[in-house]
C-alpha positions as CSV (number, residue, x, y, z in Angstrom):
1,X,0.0,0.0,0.0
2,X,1.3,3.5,-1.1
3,X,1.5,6.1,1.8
4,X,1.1,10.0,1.0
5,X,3.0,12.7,2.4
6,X,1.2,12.4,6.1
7,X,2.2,9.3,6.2
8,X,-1.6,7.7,5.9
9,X,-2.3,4.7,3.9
10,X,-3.6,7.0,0.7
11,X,-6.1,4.3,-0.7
12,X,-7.9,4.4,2.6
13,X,-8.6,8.1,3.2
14,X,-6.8,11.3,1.4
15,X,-5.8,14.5,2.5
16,X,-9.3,15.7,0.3
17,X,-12.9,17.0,2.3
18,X,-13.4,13.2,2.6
19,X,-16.7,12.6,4.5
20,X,-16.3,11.4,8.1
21,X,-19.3,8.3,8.6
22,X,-19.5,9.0,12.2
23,X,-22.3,6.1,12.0
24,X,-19.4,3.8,10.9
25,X,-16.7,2.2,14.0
26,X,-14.3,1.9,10.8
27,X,-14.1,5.2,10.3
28,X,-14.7,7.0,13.7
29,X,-11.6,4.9,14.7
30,X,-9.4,6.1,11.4
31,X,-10.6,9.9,12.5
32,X,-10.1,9.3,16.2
33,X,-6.3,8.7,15.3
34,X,-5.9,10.7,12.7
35,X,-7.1,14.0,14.3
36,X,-5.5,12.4,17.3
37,X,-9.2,13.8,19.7
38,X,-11.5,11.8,21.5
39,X,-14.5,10.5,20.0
40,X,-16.6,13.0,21.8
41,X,-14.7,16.4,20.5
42,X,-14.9,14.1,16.9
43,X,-18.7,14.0,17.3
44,X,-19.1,17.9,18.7
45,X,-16.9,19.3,15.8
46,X,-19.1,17.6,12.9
47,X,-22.6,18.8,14.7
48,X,-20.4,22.0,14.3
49,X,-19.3,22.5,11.0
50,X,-20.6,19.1,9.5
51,X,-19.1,15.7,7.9
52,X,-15.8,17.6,6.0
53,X,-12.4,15.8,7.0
54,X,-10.7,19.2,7.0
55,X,-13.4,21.5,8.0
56,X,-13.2,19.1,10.9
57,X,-9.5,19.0,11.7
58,X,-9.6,23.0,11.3
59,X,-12.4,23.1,14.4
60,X,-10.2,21.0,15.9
61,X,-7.4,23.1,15.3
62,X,-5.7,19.9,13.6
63,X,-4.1,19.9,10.5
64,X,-5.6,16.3,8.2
């Protein structure tokens, strides 16, 4: 598996507005460590600003 410049697996998620599925353990795990936050301040910052990987990580003050 290729890794990008973050050093994240590229085919899995990419450094893009990808959609976090906060319905999905899969990917609430993959955003827990990637944002490095809890799964509470994960869930607060999409009611805030919605689903978008980096709007998140920028609520978060994190950089995806």
């Amino acid at each position: 598996m290729s890794s990008n410049s973050t050093g994240f697996l590229s085919d899995v998620h990419s450094a893009a507005n990808d959609a976090i599925n906060i319905n999905e353990p899969a990917s609430i795990n993959y955003w827990l460590t990637a944002l490095r936050c809890s799964e509470l301040e994960l869930r607060m910052a999409v009611a805030e600003v919605g689903t978008g990987a980096r709007d998140v990580g920028t609520e978060l003050g994190r950089a995806v």
